[in-house]
C-alpha positions in Angstrom: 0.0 0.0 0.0 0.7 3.9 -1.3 0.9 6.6 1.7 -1.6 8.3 -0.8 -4.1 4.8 -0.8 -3.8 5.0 2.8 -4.5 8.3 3.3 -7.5 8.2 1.1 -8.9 4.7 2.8 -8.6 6.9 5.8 -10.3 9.7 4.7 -13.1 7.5 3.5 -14.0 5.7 7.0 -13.8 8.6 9.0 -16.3 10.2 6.3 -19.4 10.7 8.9 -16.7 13.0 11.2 -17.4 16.7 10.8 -13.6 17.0 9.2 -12.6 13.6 8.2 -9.3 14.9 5.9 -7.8 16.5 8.9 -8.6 13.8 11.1 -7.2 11.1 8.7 -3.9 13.6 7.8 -3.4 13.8 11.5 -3.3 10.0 11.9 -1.5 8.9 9.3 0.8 11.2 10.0 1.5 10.0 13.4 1.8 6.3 12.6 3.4 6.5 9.4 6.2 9.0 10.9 5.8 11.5 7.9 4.6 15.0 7.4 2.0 17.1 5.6 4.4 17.8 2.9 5.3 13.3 2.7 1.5 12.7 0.4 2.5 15.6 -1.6 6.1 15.2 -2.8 5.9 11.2 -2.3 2.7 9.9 -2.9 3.7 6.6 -3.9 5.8 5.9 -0.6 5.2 3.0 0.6 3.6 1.9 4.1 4.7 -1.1 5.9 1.8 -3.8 6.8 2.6 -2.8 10.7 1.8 0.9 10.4 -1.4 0.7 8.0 -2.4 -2.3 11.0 -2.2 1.0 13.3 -4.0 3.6 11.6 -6.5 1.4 11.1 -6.8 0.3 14.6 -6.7 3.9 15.6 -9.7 4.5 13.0 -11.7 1.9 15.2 -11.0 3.9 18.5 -12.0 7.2 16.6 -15.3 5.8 15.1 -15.7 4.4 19.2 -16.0 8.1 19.9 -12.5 8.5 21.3 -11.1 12.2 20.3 -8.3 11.9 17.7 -5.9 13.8 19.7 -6.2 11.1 22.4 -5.5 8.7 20.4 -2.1 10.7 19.2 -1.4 11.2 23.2 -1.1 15.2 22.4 -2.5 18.6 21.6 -1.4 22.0 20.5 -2.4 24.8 22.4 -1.3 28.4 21.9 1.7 26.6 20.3 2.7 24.7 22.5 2.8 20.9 21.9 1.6 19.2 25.3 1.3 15.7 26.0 -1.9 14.0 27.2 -2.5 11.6 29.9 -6.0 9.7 31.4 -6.1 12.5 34.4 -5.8 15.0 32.4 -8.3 17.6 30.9 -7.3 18.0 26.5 -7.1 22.4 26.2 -8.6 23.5 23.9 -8.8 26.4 21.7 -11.4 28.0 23.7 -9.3 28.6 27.1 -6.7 30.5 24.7 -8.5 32.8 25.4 -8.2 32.8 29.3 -4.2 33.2 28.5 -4.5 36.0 26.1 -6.9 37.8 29.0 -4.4 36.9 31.7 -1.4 38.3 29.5 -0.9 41.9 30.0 -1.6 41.8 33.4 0.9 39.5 34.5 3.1 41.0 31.5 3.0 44.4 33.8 3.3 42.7 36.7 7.1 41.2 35.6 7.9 44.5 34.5 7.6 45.6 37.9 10.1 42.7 39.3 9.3 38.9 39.7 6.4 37.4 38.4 4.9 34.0 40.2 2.0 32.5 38.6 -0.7 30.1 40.4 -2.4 27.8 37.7 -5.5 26.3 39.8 -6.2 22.6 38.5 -3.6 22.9 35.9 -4.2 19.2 34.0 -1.2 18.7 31.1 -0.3 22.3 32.2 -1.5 24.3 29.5 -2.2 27.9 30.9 1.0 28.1 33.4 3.3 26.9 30.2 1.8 29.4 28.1 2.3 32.4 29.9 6.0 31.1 30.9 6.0 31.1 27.0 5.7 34.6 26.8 6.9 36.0 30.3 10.5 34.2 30.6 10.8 36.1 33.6 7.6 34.8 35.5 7.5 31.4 37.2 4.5 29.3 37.9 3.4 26.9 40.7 1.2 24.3 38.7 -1.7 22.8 41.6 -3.7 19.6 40.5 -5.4 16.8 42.8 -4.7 14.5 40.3 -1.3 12.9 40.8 -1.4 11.3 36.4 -2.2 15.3 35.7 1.3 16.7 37.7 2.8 14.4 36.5 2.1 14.8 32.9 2.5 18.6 33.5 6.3 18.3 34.8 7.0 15.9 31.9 5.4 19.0 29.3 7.4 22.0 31.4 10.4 19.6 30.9 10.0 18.7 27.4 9.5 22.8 26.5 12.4 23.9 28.4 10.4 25.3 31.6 11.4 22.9 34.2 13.1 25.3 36.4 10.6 28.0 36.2 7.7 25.4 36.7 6.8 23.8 40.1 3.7 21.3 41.0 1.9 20.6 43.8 -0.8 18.4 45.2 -3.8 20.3 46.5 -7.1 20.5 46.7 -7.2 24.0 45.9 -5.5 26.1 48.4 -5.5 23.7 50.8 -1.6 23.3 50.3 -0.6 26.5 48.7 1.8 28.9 50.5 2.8 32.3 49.5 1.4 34.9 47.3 1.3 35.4 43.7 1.1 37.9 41.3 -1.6 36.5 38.8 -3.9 33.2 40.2 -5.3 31.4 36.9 -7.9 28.8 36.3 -10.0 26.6 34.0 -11.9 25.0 36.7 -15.0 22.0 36.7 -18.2 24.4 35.3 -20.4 22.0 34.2 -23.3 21.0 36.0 -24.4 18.1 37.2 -27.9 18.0 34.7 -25.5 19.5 32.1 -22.8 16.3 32.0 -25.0 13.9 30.2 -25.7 15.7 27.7 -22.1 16.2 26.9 -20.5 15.0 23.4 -19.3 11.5 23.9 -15.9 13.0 22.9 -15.8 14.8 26.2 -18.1 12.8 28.6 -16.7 9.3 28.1 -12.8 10.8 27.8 -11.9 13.7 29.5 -12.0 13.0 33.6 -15.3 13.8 35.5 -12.9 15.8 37.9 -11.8 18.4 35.3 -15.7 19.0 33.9 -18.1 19.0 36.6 -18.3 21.6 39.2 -21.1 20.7 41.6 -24.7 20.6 41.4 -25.0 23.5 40.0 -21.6 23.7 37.9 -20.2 27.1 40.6 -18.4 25.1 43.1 -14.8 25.5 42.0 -15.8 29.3 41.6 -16.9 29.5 44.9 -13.4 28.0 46.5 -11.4 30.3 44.4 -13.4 33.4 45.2 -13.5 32.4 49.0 -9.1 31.4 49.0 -7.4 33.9 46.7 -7.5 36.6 48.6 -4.7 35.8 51.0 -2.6 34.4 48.4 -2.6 37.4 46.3 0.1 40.1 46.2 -1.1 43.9 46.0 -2.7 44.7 42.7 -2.8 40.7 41.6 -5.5 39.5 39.5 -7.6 36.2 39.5 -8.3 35.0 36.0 -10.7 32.4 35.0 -12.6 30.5 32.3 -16.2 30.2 32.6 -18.9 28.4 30.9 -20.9 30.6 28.0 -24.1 31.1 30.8 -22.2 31.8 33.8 -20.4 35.4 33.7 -23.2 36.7 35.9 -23.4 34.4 38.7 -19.5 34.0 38.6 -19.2 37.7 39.0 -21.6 37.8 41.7 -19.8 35.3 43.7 -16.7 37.4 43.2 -18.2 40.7 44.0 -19.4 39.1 47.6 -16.0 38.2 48.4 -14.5 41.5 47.8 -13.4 41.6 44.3 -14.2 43.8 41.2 -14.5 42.8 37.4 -11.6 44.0 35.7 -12.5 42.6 32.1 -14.6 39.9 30.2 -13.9 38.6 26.7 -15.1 36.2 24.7 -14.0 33.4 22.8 -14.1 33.6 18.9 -17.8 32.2 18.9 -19.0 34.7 20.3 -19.6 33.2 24.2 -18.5 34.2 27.2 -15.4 32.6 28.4 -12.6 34.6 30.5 -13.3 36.7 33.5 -10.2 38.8 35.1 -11.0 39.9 39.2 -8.8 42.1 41.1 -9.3 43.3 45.3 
């Protein structure tokens, strides 16, 4: 077999997928160790028996609903290539947005001296690595209750270079958090408890229950945040967090009653809600 039959067998059982040629690309890709530019210049390379076996075993796991990126064991996000692990939530492009709110103020802040960072149930370590991706001043102190997640984050901060500006700790919450910090960050649980169900199989039966819902009524991790930043907080430090598209009101709320003000809101690039950014 061709690499360009193989691609197009691909592309042709993953046909009921909303983009089945990306989805095939990106597989064959990975078990065929070539690149995008390998069907162009060399269609006619051929594919050994064992690695058209695996993209076609990986086909059956992506037709069983499992995301394609879990079945390659990583994900970009805001260029960063981050492995994946069972405990861990997959970022997405969505909570981009959450960094690119976060930015400037913590971008000010390590103008002013040294930055330190508190990622709040931090999963492959997406948010903290991205910011140290564009502060290499700051550092960032990377909390999870998930010891597979930690891990997985130390092993992304070490594969990117980060590993001495990049610290982990098990907590639930603050519980085992010292110090203060100049920017505390977040992409906690938000869905509700009605609301998981009805989730896309993709995410339901994948990402860990943990990382998705927040309580009964999808505000719990919200309220812990609101209730433990402020004595982890330097002096003009800002709490950023993600937020489900219905929730910027009752998030603010909860906020407000503990002392804070809204400093900004943005939204992602459909339009929802998605980042909130707090400060005392």
């Amino acid at each position: 077999m061709t690499l360009a039959e193989l691609l197009r067998e691909t592309r042709l059982a993953l046909a009921e997928l909303p983009d089945p040629s990306l989805e095939a690309r990106l597989l064959v890709e990975h078990f065929t160790g070539t690149d995008r530019a390998t069907p162009i210049s060399q269609p006619e390379l051929p594919v050994t028996p064992d690695a058209a076996s695996a993209v076609r075993a990986a086909v059956a796991r992506r037709l069983a609903g499992e995301p394609v990126h879990r079945i390659l064991g990583w994900r970009e996000f805001y260029g960063l290539r981050l492995k994946l692990s069972a405990g861990t939530l997959e970022p997405r492009p969505d909570t981009e947005v959450l960094v690119d709110t976060a930015l400037p103020y913590l971008t000010s802040a390590a103008a002013r001296g040294p930055c330190r960072i508190l990622d709040l149930g931090t999963g492959t370590g997406a948010i903290a690595l991205a910011l140290l991706s564009q502060i290499p001043t700051a550092t960032a102190l990377a909390v999870d209750l998930s010891d597979d997640a930690l891990a997985t984050a130390r092993e992304n901060a070490a594969a990117l270079g980060f590993a001495d500006r990049f610290a982990t700790r098990r907590s639930d919450w603050f519980c085992a958090v010292h110090g203060k910090f100049h920017g505390i960050v977040s992409n906690p649980p938000y869905i509700s408890l009605n609301e998981f169900p009805t989730l896309a199989r993709e995410v339901r039966d994948f990402d860990p229950k943990q990382a998705l819902v927040g309580g009964a009524d999808g505000l719990d991790a919200y309220r812990a945040i609101a209730a433990g930043a402020a004595s982890h907080l330097e002096d003009n430090g800002t709490v950023a967090v993600e937020i489900g598209f219905r929730q910027r009101d009752d998030v603010t709320a909860l906020f407000e009653r503990a002392g804070y003000r809204l400093l900004e809101a943005e939204r992602d690039l459909g339009g929802n809600n998605r980042a909130l950014v707090f400060s005392r």
